[in-house]
C-alpha positions as CSV (number, residue, x, y, z in Angstrom):
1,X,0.0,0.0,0.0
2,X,1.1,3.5,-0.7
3,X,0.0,6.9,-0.3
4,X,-0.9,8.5,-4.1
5,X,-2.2,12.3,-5.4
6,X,-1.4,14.5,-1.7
7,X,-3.8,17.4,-2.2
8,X,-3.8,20.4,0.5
9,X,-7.3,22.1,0.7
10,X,-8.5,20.0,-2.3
11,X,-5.9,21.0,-4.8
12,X,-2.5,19.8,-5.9
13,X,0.5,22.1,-4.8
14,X,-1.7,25.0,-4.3
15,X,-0.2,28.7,-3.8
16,X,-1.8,31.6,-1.7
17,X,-3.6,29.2,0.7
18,X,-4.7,30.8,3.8
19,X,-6.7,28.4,5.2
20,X,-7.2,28.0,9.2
21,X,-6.6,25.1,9.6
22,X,-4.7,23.6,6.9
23,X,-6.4,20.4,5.4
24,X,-4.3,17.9,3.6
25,X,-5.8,14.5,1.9
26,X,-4.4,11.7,0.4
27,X,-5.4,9.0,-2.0
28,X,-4.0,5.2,-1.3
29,X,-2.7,2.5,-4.0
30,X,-2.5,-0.9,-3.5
31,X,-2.9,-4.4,-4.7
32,X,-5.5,-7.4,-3.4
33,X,-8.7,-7.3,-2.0
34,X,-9.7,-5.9,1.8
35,X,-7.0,-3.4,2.0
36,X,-7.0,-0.8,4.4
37,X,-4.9,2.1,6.2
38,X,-4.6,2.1,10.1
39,X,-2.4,4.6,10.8
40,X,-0.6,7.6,9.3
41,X,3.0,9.6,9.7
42,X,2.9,13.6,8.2
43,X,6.0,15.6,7.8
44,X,6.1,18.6,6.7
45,X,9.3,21.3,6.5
46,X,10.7,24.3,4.8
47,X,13.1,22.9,2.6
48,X,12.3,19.5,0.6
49,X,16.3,18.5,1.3
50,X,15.3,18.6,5.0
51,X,12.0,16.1,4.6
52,X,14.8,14.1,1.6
53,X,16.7,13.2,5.5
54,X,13.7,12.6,7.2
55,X,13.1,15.7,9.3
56,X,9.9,17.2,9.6
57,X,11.2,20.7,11.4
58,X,7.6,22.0,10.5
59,X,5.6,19.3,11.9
60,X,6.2,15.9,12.5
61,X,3.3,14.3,13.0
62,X,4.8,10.6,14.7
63,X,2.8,7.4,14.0
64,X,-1.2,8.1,14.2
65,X,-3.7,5.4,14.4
66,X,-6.5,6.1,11.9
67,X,-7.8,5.1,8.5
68,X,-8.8,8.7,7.9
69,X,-7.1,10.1,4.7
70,X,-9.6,13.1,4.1
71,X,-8.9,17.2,5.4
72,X,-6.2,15.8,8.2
73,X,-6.1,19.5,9.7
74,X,-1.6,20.5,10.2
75,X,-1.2,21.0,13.6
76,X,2.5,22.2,13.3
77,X,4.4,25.5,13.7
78,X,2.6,28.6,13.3
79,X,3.6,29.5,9.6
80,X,4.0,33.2,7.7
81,X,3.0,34.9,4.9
82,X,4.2,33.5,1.5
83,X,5.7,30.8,3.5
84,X,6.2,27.9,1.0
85,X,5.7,23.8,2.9
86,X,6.7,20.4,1.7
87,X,5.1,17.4,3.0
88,X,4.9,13.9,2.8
89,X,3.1,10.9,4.1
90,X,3.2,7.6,5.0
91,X,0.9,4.6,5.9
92,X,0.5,1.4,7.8
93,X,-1.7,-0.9,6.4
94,X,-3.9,-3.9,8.1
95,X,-1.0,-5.9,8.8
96,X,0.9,-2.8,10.5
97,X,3.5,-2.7,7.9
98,X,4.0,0.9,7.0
99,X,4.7,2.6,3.0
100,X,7.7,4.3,2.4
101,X,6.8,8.0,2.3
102,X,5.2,9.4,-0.5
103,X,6.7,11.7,-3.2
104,X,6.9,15.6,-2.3
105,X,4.0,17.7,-2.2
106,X,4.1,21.3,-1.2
107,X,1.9,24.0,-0.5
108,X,2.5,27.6,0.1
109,X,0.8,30.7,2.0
110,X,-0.7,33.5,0.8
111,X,-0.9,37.0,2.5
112,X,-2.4,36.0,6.1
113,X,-2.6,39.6,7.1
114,X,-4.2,42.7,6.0
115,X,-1.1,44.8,6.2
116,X,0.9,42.5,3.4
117,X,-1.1,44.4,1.2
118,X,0.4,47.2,0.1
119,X,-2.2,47.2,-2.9
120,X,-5.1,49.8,-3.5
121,X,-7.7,49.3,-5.4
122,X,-7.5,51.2,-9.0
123,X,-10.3,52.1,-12.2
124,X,-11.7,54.7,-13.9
125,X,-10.9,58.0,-12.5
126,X,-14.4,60.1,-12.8
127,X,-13.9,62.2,-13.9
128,X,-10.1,62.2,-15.2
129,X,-8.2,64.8,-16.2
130,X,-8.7,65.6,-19.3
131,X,-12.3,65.5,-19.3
132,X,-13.1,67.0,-22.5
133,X,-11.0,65.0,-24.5
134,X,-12.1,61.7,-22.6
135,X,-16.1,62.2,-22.6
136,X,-15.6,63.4,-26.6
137,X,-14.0,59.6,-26.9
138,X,-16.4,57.9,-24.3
139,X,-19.5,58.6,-25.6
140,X,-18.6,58.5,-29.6
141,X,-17.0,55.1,-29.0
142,X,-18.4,53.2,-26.5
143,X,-21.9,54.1,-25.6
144,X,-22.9,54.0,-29.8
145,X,-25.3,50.9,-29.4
146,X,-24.8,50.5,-25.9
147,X,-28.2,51.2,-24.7
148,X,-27.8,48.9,-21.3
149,X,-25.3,51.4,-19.6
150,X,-22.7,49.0,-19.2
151,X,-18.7,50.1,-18.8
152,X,-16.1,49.3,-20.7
153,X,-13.1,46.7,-19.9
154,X,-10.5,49.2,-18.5
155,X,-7.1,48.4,-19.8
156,X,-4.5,49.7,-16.9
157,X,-0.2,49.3,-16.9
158,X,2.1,49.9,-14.8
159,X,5.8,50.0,-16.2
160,X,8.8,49.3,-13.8
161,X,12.6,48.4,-13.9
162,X,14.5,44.8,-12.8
163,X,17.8,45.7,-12.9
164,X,19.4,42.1,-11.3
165,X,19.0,38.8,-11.1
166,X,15.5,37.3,-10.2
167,X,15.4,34.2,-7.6
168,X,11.4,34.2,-7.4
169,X,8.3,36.4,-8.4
170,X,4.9,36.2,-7.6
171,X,1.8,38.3,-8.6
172,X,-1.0,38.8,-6.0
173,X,-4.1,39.8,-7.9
174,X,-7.9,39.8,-7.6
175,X,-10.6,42.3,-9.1
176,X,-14.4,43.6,-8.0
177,X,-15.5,42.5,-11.0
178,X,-13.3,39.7,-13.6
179,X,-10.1,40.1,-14.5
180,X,-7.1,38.8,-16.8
181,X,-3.4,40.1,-15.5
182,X,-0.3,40.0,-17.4
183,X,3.5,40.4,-17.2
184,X,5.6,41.4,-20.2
185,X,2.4,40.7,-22.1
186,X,2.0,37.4,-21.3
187,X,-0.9,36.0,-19.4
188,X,-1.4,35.0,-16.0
189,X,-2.8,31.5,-16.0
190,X,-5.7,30.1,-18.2
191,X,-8.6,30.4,-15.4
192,X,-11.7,32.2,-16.8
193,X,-13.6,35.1,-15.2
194,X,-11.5,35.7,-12.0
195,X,-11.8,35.8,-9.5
196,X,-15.3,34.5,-9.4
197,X,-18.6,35.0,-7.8
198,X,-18.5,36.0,-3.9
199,X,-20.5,38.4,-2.2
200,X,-18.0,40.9,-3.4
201,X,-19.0,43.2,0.2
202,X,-18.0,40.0,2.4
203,X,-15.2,38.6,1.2
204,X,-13.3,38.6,-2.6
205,X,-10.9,35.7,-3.4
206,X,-7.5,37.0,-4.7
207,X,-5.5,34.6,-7.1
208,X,-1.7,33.9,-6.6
209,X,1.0,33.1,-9.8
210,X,4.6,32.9,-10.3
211,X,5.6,35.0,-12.5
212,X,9.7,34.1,-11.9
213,X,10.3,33.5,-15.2
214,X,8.3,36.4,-16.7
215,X,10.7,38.7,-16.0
216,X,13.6,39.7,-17.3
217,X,16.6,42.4,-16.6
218,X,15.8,45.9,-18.2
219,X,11.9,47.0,-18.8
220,X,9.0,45.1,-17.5
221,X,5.3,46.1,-17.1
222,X,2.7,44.7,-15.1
223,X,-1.1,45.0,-16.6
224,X,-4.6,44.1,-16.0
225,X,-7.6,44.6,-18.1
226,X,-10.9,44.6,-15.7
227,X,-14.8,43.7,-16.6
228,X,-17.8,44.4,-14.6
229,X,-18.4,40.4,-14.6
230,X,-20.7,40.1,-11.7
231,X,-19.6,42.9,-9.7
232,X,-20.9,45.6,-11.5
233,X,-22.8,43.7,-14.9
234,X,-26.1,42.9,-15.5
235,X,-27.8,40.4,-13.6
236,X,-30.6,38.2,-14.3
237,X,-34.2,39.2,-12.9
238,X,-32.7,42.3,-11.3
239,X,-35.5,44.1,-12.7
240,X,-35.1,47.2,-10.3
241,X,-31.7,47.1,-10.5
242,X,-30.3,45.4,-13.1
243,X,-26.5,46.5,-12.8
244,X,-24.2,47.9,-10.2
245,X,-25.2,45.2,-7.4
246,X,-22.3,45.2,-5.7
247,X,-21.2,48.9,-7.5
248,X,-20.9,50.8,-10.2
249,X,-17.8,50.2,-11.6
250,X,-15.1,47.3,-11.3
251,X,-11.4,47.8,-10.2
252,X,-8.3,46.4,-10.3
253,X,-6.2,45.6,-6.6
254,X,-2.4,43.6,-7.8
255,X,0.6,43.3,-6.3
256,X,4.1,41.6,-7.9
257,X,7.1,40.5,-5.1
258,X,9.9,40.3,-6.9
259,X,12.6,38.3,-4.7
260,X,16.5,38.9,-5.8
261,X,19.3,36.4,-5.9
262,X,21.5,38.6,-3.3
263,X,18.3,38.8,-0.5
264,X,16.6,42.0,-1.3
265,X,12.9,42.5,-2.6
266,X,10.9,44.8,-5.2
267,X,6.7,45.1,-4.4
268,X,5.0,46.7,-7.0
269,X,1.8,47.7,-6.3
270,X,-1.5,48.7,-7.7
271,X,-1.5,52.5,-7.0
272,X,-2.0,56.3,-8.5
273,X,1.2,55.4,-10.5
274,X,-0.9,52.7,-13.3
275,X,-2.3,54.3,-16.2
276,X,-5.7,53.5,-18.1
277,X,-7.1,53.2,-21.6
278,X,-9.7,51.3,-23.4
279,X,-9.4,49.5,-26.2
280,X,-11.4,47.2,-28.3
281,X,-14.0,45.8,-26.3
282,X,-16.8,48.3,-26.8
283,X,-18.5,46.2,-23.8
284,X,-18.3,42.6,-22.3
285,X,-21.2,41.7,-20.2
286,X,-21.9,38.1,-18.9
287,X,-25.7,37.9,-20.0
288,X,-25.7,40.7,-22.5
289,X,-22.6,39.2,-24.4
290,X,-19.8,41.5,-25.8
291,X,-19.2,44.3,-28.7
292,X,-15.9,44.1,-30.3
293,X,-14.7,46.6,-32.8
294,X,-11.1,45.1,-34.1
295,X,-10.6,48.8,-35.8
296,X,-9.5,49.8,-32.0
297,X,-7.2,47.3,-31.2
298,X,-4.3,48.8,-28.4
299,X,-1.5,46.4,-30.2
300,X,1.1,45.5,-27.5
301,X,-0.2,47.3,-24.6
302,X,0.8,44.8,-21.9
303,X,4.6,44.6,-23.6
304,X,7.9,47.1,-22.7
305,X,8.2,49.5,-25.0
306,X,4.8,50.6,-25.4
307,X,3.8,53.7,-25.4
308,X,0.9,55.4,-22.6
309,X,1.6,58.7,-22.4
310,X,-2.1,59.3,-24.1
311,X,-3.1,57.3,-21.7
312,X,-5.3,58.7,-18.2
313,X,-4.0,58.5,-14.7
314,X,-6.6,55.9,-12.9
315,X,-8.4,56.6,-10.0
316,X,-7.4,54.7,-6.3
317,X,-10.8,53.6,-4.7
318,X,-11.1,53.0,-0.9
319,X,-10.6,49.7,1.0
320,X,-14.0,48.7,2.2
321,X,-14.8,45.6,4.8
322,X,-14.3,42.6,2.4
323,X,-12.1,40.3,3.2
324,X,-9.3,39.4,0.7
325,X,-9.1,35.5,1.0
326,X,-6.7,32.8,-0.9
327,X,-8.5,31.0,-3.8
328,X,-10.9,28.0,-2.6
329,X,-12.1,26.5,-5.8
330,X,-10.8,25.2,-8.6
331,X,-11.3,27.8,-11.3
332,X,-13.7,28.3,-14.6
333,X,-11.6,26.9,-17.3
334,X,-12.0,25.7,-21.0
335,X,-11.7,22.3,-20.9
336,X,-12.8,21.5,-24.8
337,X,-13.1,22.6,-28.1
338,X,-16.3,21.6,-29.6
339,X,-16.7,22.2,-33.5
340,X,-20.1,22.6,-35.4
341,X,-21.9,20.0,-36.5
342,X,-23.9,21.8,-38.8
343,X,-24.1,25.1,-40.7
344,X,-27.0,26.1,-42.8
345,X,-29.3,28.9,-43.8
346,X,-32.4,29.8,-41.9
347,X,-35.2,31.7,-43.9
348,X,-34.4,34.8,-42.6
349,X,-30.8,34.6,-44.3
350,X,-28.9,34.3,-40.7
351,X,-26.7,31.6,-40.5
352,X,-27.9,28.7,-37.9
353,X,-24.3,26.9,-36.5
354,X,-25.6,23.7,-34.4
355,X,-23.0,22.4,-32.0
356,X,-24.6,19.3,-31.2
357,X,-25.3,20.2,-27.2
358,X,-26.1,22.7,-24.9
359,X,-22.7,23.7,-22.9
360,X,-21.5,26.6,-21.0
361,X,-19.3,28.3,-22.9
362,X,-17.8,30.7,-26.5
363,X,-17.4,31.3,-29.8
364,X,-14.4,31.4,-31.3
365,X,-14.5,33.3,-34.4
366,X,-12.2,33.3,-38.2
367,X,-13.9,35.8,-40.5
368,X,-12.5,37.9,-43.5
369,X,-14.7,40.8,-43.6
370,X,-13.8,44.0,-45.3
371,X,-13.2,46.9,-42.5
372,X,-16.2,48.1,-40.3
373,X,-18.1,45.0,-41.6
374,X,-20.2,44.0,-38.3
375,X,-21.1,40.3,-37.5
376,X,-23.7,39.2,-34.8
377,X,-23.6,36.3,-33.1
378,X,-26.8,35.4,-31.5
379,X,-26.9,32.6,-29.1
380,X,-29.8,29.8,-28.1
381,X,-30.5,26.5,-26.9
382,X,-33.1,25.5,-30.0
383,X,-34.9,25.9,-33.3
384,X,-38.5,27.4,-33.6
385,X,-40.5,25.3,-35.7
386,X,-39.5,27.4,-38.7
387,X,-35.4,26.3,-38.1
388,X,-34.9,30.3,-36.9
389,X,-33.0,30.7,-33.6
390,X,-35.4,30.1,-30.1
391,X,-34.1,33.3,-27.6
392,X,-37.4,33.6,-25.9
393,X,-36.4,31.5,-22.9
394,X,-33.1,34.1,-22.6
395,X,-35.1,36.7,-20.7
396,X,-33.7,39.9,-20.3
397,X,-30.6,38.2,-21.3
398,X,-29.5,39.4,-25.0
399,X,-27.0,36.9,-25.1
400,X,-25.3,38.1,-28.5
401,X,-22.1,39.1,-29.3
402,X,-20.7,41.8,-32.2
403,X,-17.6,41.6,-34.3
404,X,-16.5,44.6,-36.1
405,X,-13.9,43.6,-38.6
406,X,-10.4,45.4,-39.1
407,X,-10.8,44.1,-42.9
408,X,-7.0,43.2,-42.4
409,X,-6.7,39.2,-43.6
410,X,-8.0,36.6,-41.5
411,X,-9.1,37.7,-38.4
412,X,-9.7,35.1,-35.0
413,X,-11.8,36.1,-32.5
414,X,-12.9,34.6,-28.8
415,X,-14.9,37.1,-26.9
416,X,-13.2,38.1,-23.3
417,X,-15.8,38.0,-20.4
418,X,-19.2,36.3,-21.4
């Protein structure tokens, strides 16, 4: 018998955790029939060449009679902030002959108290500025066909300098509203609409990533764009108030800890410094669906070397009572590509695309259109009886998404936060 797939708080090798207490589990392998575990060893240390030796400096657990293997709460050393933990287990089975230990897991801590956040919450500065110039651009571009009064994805940046080598980085971000963060203009992760649903005035999950090998020496930047997801979208029969539930506006709260080879530390920190735009996404609401005009593309705006001067200065937003907790759930991801099984006309000319089930999920779109060319995508779960789209179950929901084409070659679009 042997102890298999060690998960702390449900997930493997989770980061940020700030669980109280820590809950570890463990799955068991063996062969033959009427197999059981009665008793378990944890150890668990700071350094994996310590647990390699058999010490446990963190907690050492000793020999345990039990055949539980589910949420075994650590009873060890208090730990810190950031702290990072390797464990390992081992079993005795029926016949009180014991495993060897199990591989390495590890787990590590998020930010346990409020003042390691040195964060504030950033958006849209109301009003900025330049006022004039920005209400000229808000209302030509992004309130043309927007008749639901929803606010644009802010796009904010935040440029800074590494100027030695990098021994580990990690990003600290969450949003009131969803988010995707970046570094160098790469992505953080592959979860969808972060941080998720929470009463946003109780308590708002943060996620953690490294981001060590992001970096590099020279130019960096930082960057989030920000959606009103549930925050500050539309909701479903919220008649009386349909948007702003939790607010009116999202924001963006990050922070990056860069740790350097010779001992010292960077933080860089959501704060007046970031700078806001918007870009493409006209609007991206969860039931409504999104408007995406390609002709207004931002190019490289999460990369060095791009240029914000245009940009506005965001606006910092107050701490409120919520409580900024370590991820719990495993996150919204895509987990398939499904292509159509059917394409054909309807009478009224639209184009009917059957995808052979009903699913949570998107559309990803390749069109060549010639520039300002707008396609509609309208979304439903069946035919009427004359093979046109069924939307009357939707509700209030509109449920339809908007491609404006660049009219440059082949263009591939997913939309962002619906």
């Amino acid at each position: 018998m042997r102890p298999v797939g060690l998960k702390c708080e449900h997930m493997t090798d989770p980061v940020g955790i700030d669980a109280d207490p820590i809950r570890l589990t463990w799955g068991l392998q063996a062969e033959g029939r009427c197999r059981r575990q009665t008793a378990y060893q944890i150890m668990v240390a700071d350094d994996p060449e310590r647990l390699s030796r058999g010490e446990g400096n963190l907690w050492d657990s000793d020999k345990i009679a039990s055949d539980n293997t589910l949420l075994i709460p650590y009873e060890g050393r208090p730990l810190s902030s950031r702290q990072r933990c390797w464990w390992q287990v081992r079993v005795w089975d029926e016949s009180d002959a014991h495993s060897e230990f199990s591989d390495t897991a590890f787990w590590e801590m998020g930010l346990l108290e409020p003042s390691d956040w040195h964060a504030q919450w950033i958006g849209f500065q109301n009003p900025p500025i330049d006022a004039t110039a920005f209400e000229e651009e808000w209302f030509r571009a992004y309130y043309q066909d927007n008749d639901f009064g929803a606010v644009p994805p802010f796009h904010m940046r935040k440029p800074f300098a590494i100027d030695r080598p990098v021994q580990r980085a990690t990003v600290y971000a969450t949003a009131r509203g969803v988010y995707h963060a970046f570094v160098n203009g790469r992505r953080l992760g592959d979860a969808e609409l972060q941080p998720g649903w929470t009463d946003y005035r109780v308590r708002i999950e943060y996620q953690t990533l490294d981001v060590t090998d992001f970096l590099t020496v020279g130019e960096n930047v930082i960057a989030g764009l920000v959606g009103e997801g549930w925050y500050s979208g539309r909701l479903g029969g919220e008649e009386k108030h349909p948007t702003g539930h939790y607010g009116p506006r999202p924001s963006f709260l990050a922070q990056l800890h860069v740790e350097f080879e010779d001992g010292s530390e960077q933080i860089i920190a959501t704060d007046s410094s970031w700078r806001l735009s918007f870009g493409a996404i006209i609007y991206s609401d969860l039931h409504m669906g999104e408007r995406y005009d390609a002709r207004r593309e931002l190019g490289a705006w999460h990369s060095p070397c791009f240029d914000a001067n245009a940009w506005w200065p965001v606006g910092v937003e107050t701490h409120d009572d919520a409580v900024l907790c370590g991820r719990t759930t495993h996150p919204i991801m895509v987990t398939e590509d499904v292509p159509a099984r059917s394409v054909s006309r309807a009478r009224s000319g639209a184009w009917i695309v059957d995808l052979g089930q009903n699913m949570a999920g998107r559309v990803r779109l390749r069109v060549r259109g010639r520039e300002a060319q707008e396609i509609r995508l309208r979304h439903g779960e069946m035919l009427d009886a004359d093979g046109s789209l069924y939307t009357e179950n939707l509700g209030s929901a509109r449920a339809e998404d908007t491609y404006i084409c660049s009219g440059i070659g082949e263009e591939v679009w997913e939309p962002t936060f619906t």
